[in-house]
One Martini backbone bead per residue (centre of mass of N, CA, C, O) as a GRO file, in nm:
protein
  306
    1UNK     BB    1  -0.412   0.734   1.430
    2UNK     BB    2  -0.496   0.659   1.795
    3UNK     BB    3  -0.567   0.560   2.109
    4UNK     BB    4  -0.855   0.659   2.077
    5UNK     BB    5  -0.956   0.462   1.848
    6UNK     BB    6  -0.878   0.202   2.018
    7UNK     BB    7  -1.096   0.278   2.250
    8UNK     BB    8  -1.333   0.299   2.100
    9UNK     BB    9  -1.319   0.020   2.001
   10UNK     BB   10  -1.358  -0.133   2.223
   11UNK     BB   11  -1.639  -0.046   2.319
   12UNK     BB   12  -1.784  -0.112   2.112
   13UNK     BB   13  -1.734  -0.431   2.070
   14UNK     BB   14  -1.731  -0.575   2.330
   15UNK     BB   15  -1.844  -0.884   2.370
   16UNK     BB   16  -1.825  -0.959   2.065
   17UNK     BB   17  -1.533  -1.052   2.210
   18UNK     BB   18  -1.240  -1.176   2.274
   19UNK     BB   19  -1.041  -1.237   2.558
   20UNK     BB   20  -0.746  -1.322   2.535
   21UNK     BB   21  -0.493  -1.521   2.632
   22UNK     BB   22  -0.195  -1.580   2.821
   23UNK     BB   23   0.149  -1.748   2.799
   24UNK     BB   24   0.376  -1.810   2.987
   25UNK     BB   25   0.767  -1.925   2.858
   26UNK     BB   26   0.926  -2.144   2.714
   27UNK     BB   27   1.150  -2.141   2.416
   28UNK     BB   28   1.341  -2.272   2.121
   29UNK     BB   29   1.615  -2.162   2.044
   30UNK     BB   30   1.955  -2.115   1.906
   31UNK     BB   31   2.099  -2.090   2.231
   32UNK     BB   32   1.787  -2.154   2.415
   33UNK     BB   33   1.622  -2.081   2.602
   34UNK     BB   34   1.305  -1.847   2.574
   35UNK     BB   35   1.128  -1.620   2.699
   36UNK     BB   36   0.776  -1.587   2.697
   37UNK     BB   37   0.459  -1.419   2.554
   38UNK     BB   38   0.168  -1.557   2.458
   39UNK     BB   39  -0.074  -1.465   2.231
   40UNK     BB   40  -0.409  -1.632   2.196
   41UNK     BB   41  -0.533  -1.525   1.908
   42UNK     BB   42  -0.656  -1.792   1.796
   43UNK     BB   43  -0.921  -1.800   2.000
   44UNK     BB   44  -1.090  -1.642   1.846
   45UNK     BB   45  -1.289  -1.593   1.660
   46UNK     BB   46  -1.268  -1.720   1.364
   47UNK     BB   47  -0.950  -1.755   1.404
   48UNK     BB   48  -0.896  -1.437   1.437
   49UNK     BB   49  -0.832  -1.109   1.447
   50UNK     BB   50  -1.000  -0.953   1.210
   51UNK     BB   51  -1.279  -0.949   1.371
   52UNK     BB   52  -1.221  -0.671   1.555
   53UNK     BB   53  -1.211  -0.479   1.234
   54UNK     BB   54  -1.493  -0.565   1.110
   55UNK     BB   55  -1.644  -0.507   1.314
   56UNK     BB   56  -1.583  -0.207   1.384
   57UNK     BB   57  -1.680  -0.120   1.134
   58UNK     BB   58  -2.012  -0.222   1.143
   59UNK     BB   59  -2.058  -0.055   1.390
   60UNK     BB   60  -1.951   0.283   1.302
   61UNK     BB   61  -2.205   0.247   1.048
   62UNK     BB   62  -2.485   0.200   1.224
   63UNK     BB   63  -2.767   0.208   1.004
   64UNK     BB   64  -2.610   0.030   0.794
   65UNK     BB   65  -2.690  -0.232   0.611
   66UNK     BB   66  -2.570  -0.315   0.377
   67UNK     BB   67  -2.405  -0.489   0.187
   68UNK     BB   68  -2.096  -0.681   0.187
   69UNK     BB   69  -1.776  -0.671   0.084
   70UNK     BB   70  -1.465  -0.887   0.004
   71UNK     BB   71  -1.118  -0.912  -0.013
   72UNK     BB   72  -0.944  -1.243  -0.007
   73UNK     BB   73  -0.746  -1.514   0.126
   74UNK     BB   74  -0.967  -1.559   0.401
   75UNK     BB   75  -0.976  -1.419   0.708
   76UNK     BB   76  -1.118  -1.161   0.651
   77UNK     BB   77  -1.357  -1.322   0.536
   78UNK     BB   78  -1.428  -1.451   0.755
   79UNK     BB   79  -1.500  -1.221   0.932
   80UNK     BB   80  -1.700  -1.068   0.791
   81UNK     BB   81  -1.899  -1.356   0.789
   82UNK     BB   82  -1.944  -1.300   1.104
   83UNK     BB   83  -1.998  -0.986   1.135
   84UNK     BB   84  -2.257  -1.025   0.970
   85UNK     BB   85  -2.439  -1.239   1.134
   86UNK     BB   86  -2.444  -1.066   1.405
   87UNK     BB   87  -2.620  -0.840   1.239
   88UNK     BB   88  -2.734  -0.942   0.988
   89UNK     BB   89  -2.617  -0.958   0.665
   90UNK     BB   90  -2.456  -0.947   0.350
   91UNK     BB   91  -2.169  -1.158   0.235
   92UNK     BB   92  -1.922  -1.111   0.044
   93UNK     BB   93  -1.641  -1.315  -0.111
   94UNK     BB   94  -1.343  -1.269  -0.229
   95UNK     BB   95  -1.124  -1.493  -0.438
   96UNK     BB   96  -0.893  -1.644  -0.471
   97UNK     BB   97  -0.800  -1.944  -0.592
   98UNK     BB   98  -0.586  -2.050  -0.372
   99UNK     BB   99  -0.794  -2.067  -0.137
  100UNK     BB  100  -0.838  -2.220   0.090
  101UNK     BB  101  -1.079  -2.462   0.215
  102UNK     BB  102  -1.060  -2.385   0.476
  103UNK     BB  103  -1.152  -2.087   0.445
  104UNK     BB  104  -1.409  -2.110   0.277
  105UNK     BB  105  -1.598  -2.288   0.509
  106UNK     BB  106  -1.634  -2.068   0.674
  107UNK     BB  107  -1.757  -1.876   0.530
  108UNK     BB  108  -1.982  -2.047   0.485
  109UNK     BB  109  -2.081  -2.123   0.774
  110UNK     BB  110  -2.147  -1.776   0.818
  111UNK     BB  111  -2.302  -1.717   0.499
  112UNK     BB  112  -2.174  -1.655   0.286
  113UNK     BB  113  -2.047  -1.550  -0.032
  114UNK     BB  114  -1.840  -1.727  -0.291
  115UNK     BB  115  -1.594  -1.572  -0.491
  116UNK     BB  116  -1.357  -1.652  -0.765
  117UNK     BB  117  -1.071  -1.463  -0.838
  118UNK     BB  118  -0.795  -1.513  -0.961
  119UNK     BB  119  -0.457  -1.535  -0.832
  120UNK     BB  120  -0.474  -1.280  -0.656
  121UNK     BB  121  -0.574  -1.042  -0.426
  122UNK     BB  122  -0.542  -0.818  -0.655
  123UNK     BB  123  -0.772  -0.909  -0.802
  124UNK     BB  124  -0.990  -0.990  -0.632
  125UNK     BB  125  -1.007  -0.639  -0.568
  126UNK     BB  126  -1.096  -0.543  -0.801
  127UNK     BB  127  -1.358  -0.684  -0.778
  128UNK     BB  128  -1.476  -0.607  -0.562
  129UNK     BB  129  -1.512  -0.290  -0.695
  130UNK     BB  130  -1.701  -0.376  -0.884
  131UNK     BB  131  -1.920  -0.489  -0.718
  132UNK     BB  132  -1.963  -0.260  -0.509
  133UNK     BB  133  -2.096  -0.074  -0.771
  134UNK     BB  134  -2.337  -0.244  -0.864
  135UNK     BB  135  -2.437  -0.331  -0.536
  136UNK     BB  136  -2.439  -0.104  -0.351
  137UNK     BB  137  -2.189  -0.161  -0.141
  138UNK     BB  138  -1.994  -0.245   0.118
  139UNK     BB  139  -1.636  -0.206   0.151
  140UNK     BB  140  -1.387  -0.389   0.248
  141UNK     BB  141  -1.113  -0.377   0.409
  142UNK     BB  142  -0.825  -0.628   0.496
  143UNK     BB  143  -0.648  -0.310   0.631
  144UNK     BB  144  -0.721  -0.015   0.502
  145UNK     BB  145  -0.879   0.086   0.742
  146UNK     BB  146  -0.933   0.275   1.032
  147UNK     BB  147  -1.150   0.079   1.172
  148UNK     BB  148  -0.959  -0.215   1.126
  149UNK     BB  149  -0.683  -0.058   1.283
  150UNK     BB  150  -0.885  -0.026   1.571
  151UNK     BB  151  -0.929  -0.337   1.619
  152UNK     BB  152  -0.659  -0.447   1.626
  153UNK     BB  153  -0.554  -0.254   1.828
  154UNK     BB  154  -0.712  -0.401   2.090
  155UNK     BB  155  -0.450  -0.617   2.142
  156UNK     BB  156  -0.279  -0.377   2.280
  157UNK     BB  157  -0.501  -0.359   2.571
  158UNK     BB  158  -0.473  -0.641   2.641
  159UNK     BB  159  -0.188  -0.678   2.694
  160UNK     BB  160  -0.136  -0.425   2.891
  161UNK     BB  161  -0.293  -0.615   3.113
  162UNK     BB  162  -0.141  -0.881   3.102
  163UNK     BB  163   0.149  -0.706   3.117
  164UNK     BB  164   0.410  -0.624   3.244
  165UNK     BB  165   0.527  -0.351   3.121
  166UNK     BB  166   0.739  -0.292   2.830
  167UNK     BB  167   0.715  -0.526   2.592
  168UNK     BB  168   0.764  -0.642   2.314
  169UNK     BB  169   0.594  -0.708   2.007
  170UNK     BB  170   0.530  -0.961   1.799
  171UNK     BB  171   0.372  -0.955   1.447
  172UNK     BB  172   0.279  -1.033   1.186
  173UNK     BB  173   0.291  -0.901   0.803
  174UNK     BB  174   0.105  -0.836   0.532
  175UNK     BB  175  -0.083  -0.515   0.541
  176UNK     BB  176  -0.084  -0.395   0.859
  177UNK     BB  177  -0.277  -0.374   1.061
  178UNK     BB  178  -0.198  -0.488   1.327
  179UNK     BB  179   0.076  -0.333   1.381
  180UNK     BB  180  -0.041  -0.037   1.357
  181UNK     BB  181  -0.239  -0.091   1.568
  182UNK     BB  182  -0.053  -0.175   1.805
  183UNK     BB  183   0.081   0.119   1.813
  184UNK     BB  184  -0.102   0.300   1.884
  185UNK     BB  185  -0.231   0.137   2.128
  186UNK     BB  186   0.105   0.196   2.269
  187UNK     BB  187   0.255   0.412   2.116
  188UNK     BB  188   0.604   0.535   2.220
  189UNK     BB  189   0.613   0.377   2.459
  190UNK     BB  190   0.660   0.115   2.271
  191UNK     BB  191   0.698  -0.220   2.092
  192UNK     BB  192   0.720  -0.319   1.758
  193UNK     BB  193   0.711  -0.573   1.562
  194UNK     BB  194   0.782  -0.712   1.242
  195UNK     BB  195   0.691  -1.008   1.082
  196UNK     BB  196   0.840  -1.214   0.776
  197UNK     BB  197   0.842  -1.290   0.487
  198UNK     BB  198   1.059  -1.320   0.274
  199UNK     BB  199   0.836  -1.382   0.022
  200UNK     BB  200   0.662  -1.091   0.224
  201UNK     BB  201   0.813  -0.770   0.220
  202UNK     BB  202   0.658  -0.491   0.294
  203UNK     BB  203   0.760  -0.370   0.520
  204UNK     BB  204   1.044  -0.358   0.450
  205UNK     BB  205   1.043  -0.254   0.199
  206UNK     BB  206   0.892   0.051   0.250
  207UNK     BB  207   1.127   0.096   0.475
  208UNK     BB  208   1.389   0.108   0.227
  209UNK     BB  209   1.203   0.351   0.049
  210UNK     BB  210   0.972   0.529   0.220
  211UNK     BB  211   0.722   0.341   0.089
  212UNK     BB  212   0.522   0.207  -0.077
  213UNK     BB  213   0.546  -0.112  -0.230
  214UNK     BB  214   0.621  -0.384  -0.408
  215UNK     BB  215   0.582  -0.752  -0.422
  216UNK     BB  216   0.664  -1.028  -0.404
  217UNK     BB  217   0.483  -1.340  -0.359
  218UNK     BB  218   0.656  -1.641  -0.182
  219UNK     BB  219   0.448  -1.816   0.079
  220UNK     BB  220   0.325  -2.029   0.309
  221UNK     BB  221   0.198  -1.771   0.412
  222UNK     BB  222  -0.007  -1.598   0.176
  223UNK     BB  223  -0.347  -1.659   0.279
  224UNK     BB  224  -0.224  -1.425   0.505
  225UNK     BB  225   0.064  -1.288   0.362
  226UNK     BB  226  -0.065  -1.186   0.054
  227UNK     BB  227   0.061  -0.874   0.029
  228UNK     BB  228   0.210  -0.635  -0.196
  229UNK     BB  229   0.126  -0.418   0.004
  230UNK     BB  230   0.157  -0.182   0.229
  231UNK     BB  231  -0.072  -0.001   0.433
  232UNK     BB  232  -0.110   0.345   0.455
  233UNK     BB  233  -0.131   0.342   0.724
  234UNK     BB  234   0.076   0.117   0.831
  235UNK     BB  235   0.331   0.327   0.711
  236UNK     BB  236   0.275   0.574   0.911
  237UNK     BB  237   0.321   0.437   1.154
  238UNK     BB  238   0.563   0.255   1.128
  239UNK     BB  239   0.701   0.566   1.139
  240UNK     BB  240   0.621   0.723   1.364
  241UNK     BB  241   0.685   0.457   1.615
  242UNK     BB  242   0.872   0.240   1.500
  243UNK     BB  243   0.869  -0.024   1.337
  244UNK     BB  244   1.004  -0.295   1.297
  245UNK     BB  245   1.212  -0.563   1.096
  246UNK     BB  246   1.165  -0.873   1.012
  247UNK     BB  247   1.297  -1.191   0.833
  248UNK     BB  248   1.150  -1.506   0.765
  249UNK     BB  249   1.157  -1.831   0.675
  250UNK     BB  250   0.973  -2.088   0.589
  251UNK     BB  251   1.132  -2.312   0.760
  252UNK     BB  252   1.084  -2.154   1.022
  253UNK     BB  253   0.752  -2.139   1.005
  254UNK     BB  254   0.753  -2.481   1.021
  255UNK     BB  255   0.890  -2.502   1.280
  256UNK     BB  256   0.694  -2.301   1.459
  257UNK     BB  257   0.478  -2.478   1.424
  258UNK     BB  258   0.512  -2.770   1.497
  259UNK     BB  259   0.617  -2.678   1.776
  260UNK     BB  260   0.350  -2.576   1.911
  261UNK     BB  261   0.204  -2.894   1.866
  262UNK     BB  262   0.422  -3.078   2.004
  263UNK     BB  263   0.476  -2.886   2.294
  264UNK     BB  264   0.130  -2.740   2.335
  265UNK     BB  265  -0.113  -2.810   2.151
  266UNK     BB  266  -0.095  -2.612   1.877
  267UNK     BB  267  -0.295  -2.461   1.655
  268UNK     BB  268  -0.146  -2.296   1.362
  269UNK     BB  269  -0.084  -2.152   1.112
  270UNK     BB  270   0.142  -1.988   0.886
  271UNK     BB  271   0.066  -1.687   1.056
  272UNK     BB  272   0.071  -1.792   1.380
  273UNK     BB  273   0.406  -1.856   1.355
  274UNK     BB  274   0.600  -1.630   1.269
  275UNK     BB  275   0.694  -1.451   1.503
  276UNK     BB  276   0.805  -1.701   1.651
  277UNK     BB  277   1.025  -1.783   1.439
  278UNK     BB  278   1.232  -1.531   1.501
  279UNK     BB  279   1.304  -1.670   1.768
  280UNK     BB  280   1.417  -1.925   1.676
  281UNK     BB  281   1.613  -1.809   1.445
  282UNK     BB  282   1.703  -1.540   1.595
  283UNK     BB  283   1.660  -1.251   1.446
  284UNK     BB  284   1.569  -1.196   1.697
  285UNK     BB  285   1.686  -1.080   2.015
  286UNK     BB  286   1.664  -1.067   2.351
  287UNK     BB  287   1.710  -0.897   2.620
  288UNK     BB  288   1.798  -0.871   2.905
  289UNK     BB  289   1.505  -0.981   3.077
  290UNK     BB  290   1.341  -1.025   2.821
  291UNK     BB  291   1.004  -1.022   2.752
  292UNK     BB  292   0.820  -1.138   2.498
  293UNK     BB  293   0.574  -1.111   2.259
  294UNK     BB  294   0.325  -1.322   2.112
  295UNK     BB  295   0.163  -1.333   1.828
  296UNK     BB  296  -0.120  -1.555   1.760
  297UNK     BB  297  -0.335  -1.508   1.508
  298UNK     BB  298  -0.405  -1.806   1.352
  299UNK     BB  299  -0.627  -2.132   1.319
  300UNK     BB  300  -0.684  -2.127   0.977
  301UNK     BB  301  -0.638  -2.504   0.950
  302UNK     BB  302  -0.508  -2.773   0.867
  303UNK     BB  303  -0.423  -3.005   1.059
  304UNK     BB  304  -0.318  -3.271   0.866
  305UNK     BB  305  -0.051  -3.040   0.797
  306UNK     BB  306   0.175  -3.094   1.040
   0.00000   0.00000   0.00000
């Protein structure tokens, strides 16, 4: 996976996708106002980054019409049933019993057909397995395929754009799609952070073993970045690259959605707050003069849960 891949994927997705706004800012830290530029990507198709990867993956696939399958905690199922639609292709979406209603009902809305299986996402996808051999259909993973990989960094050829320098950028990680594209697309001299929960520390936990392993997840962030391991892509990349890992309590990542909602009358999940979060509770600290990114990444969520 290379920048070349993650240009190819610019051209293929073309208008099919928003160029999501940045909005440079200031956010209130442990220590004082913190500069910062968030990137909107909340405001995407589907409430979501990653419809740019399932989308650029059938995308990739030519004139395969075969229906999709995909095992999803929420987003990703959100993602394929969007991506599916805009094609005409048939959807079906295998989900754990956990998954809100909130994103259940978008891939309804999508046209998806929902089945729910087992209790974790990792059930979801055994599932998954079994009916895309039954239905000889196309199964996406919802993040560890080369070409949703190289969809999810076309969001760092839009910062490239509309950001001078090259400030670090942070961003949620669950299964690292977003992380690994993001590397990918901004190459070696990048810096891509990734923050996660505690309870959720996939790609941390990978890199203190050197190799992707199990973790318990136990996050409210978890219908979004509720992966037990991060994906082979995304931990070749985060060796390649040096992708940082840092982590962040659930009370900082409820206080950093509250804190959008307060603030700036931003409305998003509690993964498209979590990178925001790194900074409000210090475990980031940018360097004197950086502004950094941060990415927010999905608004599919109950407003009345803030």
């Amino acid at each position: 996976m290379y920048r070349s891949d993650v240009r190819a994927a610019r051209t293929r997705l073309g208008d099919h996708i928003r160029v999501t706004p940045v909005f440079h800012t200031e956010i209130l830290g442990p220590h004082g106002p913190v500069k910062v530029t968030l990137k909107l990507e909340h405001l995407q198709h589907g409430g979501t980054f990653k419809v740019r990867g399932s989308l650029n993956a059938l995308l990739s696939a030519g004139a395969d019409e075969r229906p999709v399958i995909i095992a999803s905690g929420g987003n990703a199922g959100i993602a394929a049933a969007l991506s599916c639609a805009i094609l005409g292709r048939p959807c079906t979406a295998v989900v754990p019993e956990s998954a809100p209603h909130t994103k259940v009902a978008a891939m309804w809305a999508y046209g998806a057909e929902v089945l729910w299986y087992g209790t974790t996402y990792a059930d979801a996808h055994r599932h998954a397995d079994e009916l895309a051999a039954e239905r000889g259909a196309v199964q996406l993973h919802a993040y560890d395929l080369p070409a949703v990989v190289a969809g999810a960094g076309t969001l760092g050829l839009e910062i490239e754009r509309q950001v001078r320098g090259r400030p670090p950028v942070l961003v949620a990680v669950g299964g690292g799609g977003l992380a690994g594209g993001m590397a990918a697309a901004l190459g070696p001299r990048g810096r891509v952070i990734g923050v996660e929960p505690k309870g959720a520390p996939t790609l941390h936990a990978a890199l203190a073993a050197g190799r992707p392993v199990d973790v318990h997840v136990n996050s409210i962030a978890a219908d979004a970045l509720g992966a037990t391991r991060i994906g082979a892509i995304a931990m070749e990349l985060a060796q390649r690259y040096a992708i940082g890992s840092v982590l962040v309590g659930d009370d900082a990542i409820a206080m950093a959605r509250e804190y959008l909602w307060r603030e700036f009358r931003i409305v998003v999940e509690a993964a498209g707050a979590t990178a925001l979060a790194a900074i409000q509770s210090g475990v980031y600290v940018p360097e004197p003069g950086e502004r950094p990114v941060v990415v927010l990444c999905g608004a599919n969520t109950d407003p009345t849960t803030l």
